[in-house]
Structures are given as C-alpha cells and as structure tokens.
C-alpha positions as CSV (number, residue, x, y, z in Angstrom):
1,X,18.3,2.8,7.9
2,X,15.5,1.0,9.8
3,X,14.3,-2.1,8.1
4,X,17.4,-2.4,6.0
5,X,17.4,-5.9,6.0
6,X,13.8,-6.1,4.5
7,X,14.2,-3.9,2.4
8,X,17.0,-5.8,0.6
9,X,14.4,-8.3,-0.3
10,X,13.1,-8.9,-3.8
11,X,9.5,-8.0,-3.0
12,X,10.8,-4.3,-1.7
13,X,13.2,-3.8,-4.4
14,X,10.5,-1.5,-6.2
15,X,9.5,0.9,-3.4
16,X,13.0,0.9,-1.4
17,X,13.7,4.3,-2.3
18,X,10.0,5.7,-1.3
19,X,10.5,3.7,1.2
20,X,13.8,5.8,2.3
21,X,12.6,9.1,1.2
22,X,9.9,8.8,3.8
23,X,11.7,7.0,6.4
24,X,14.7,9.3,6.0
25,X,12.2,12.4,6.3
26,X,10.0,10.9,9.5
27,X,13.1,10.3,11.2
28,X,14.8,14.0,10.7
29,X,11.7,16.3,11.0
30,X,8.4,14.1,12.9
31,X,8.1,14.9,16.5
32,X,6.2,12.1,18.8
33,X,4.5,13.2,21.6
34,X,4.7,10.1,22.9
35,X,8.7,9.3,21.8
36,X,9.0,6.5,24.2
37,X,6.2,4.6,23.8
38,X,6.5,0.5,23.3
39,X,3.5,0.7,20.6
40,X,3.5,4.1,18.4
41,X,6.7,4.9,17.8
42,X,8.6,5.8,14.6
43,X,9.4,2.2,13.9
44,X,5.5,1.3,14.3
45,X,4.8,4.2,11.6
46,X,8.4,2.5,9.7
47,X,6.3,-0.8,9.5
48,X,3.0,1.5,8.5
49,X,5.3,3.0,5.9
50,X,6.5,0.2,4.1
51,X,2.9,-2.0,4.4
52,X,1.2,0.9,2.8
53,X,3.8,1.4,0.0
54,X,3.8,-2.3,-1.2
55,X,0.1,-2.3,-0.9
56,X,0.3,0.6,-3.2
57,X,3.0,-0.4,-5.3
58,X,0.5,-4.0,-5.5
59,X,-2.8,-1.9,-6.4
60,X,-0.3,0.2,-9.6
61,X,-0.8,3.6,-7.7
62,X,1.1,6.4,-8.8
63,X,3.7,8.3,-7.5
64,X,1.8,10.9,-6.0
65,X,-0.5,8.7,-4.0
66,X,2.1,6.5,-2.8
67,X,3.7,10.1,-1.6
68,X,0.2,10.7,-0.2
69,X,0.8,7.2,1.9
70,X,4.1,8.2,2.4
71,X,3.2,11.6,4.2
72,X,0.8,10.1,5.9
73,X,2.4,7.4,7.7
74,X,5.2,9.6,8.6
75,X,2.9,12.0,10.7
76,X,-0.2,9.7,11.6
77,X,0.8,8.4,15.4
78,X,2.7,11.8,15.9
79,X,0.1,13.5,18.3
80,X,-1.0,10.7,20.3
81,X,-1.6,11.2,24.2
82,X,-1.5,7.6,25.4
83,X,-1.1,4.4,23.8
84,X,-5.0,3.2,24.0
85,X,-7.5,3.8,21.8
86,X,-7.0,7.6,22.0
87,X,-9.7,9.1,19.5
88,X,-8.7,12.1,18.3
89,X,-5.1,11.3,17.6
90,X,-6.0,11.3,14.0
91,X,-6.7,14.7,13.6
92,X,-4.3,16.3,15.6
93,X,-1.7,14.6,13.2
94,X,-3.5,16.5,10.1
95,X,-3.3,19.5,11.9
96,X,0.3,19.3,12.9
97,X,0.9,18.1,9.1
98,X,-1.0,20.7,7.9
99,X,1.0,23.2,10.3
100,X,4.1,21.8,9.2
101,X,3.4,22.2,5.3
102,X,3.0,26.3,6.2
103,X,5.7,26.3,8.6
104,X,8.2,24.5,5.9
105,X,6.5,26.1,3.1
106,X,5.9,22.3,1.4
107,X,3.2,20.9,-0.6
108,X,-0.4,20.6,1.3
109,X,-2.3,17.4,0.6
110,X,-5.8,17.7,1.4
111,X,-5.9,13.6,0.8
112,X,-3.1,13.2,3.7
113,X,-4.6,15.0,5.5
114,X,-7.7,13.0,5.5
115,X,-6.5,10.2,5.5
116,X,-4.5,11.0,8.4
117,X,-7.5,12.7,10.0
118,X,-9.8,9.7,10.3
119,X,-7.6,6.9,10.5
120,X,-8.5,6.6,14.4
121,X,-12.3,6.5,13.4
122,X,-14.4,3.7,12.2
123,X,-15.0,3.1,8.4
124,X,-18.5,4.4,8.5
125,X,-17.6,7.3,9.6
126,X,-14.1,7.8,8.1
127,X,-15.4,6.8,4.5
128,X,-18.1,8.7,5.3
129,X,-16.0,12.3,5.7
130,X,-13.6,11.3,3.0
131,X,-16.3,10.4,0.3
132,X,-18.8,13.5,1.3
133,X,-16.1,15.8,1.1
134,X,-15.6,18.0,-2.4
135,X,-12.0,18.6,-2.1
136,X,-10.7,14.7,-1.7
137,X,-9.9,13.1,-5.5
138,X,-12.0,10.4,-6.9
139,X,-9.2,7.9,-5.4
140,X,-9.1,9.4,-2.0
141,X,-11.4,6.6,-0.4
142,X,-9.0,3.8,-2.2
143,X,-6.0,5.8,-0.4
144,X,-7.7,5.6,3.0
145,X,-8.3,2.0,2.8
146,X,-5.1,1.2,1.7
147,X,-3.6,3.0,4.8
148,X,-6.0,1.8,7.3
149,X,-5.1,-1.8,5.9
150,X,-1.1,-1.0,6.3
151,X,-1.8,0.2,10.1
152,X,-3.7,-2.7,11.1
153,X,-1.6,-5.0,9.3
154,X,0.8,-4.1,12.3
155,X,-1.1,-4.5,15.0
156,X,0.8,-7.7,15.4
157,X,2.8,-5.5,17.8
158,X,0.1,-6.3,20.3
159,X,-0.5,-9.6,20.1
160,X,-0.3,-12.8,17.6
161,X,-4.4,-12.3,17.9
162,X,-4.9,-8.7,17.4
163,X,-5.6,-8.1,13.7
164,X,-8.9,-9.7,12.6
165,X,-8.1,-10.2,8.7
166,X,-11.8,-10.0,7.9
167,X,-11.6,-6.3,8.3
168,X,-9.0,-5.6,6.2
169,X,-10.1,-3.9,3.4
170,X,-8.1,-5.1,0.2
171,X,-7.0,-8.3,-1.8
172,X,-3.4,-7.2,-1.0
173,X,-3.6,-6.8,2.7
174,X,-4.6,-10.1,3.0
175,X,-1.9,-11.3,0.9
176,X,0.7,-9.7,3.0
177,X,-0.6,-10.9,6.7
178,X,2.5,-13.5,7.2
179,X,4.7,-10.8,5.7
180,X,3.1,-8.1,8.1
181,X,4.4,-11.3,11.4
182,X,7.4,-11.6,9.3
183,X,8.1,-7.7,9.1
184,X,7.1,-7.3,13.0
185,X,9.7,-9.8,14.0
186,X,12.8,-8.8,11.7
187,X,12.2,-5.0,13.1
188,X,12.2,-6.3,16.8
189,X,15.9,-8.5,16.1
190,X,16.7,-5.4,14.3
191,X,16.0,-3.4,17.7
192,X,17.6,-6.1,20.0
C-alpha cells in the first residue's frame, strides 16, 4: 500500500482505512490518461487523498463527505492531456466519474462531481458554479475548498516555492504545510 509508512503515524491512525478504501479502489479501477507522467500520477492523487482526508477528519466532516473527498481525489487528475496548466482537465474527470458511476452501477455524487469539475478553475469561478447551483448541499462549497487546499498542498512536487500558503483556504491546510514537505519526501524514498 502506497504511503504505508505514513500512514502508521499517530496523526493518520483515524482516517487509515478511508484512506485504503480509496487508495485501494484508485489503484484497481482509475485509468490515467497520462500514466507516466512525473507530476499527476496516482501517487500525486495518493498525497491529494490523504491531505484531503485529514483535513476533513480536522474540520469533523462526516463519513459521506470524506467519501465525497475520497471519490474525488481518486478521479480528479485522471483525464488530463499534458502536465501544464491544462484547463478543462477538471471536467473531463466528472464526466468520466460520472460515466463510471452508470457503467459500474455505483452511487452518483453530484458534490464529486463538482468538486471534481472545477478544481482546475479559479475560486471565483469554481465557488461561483458550486454555490449557484441547486443540486450541491449546503456543505458543498466547504468540500471544494477543502479539496482545492489538499491539491495545492502538494504542489511541493514542483518546487520548495510552488504553494503560496496565503491561498490556501482553511485553518487546517495551513497547519499541515510541513507535513504536506514531509508527506512529499516520505512518498518519493518510498518510490526510490
């Protein structure tokens, strides 16, 4: 199991087996379009996974939601076309998701979907859809934030200067910046 040895830690104890569930379901049924990429692959959405979970676990979400995180961060880099900024990405992963809910007769979320949807965009826009749309739950917005916070809490993988913390969006995000360096570096040994 990727992350294994993080995992072990006290501070994952309480979302280790969300954290497996979703890891173990990515890693048997997502397909990457871009499988051997250096910066969106399944261990970048691993690191997604976990960030957003203990953020979750942090705020007191329920088990749904942190499902909702879950599902989201297994299929949110699937459909990407090249590792730059690649707008669009985010909504071809909801509509793969969405495909693969019909196709596997599972559970729809509308929030992953979202969520999923317009994590490429900016948070004007993004917030924007999410809170303008009558389908997404009251908590919806919370969700998206907590996920855009997870994925940028990785962006470590592109440099020691790439996340600027004052856009993260939560108490808890901030709190978890050296772990987020920390995580980054015990994947890659991991890897070696």
């Amino acid at each position: 199991m990727f992350l294994t040895n993080v995992l072990n830690e006290s501070d994952c104890q309480p979302i280790k087996k969300s954290y497996d569930q979703w890891y173990t379901f990515m890693d048997k049924n997502v397909e990457f379009w871009l499988p051997d990429s250096e910066l969106h692959t399944k261990n970048h959405c691993a690191r997604v996974l976990l960030l957003a979970l203990l953020i979750g676990h942090q705020k007191g979400l329920s088990h749904e939601e942190k499902d909702t995180l879950g599902m989201a961060a297994a299929f949110h880099d699937s459909r990407r076309l090249n590792d730059g900024v690649d707008k669009g990405h985010g909504i071809r992963a909801a509509e793969y998701y969405k495909d693969f809910c019909r196709e596997h007769e599972l559970p729809y979320d509308v929030q992953t979907y979202y969520i999923t949807s317009y994590h490429d965009q900016d948070d004007s826009f993004g917030l924007s859809e999410i809170t303008n749309s009558p389908v997404v739950r009251e908590r919806g917005v919370l969700l998206y934030k907590i996920f855009k916070d997870a994925d940028a809490l990785d962006r470590f993988r592109l440099g020691p200067n790439a996340l600027n913390v004052n856009m993260l969006r939560t108490e808890e995000a901030h709190r978890l910046v050296d772990f987020a360096k920390d995580l980054l570096q015990k994947s890659n040994e991991t890897n070696s």
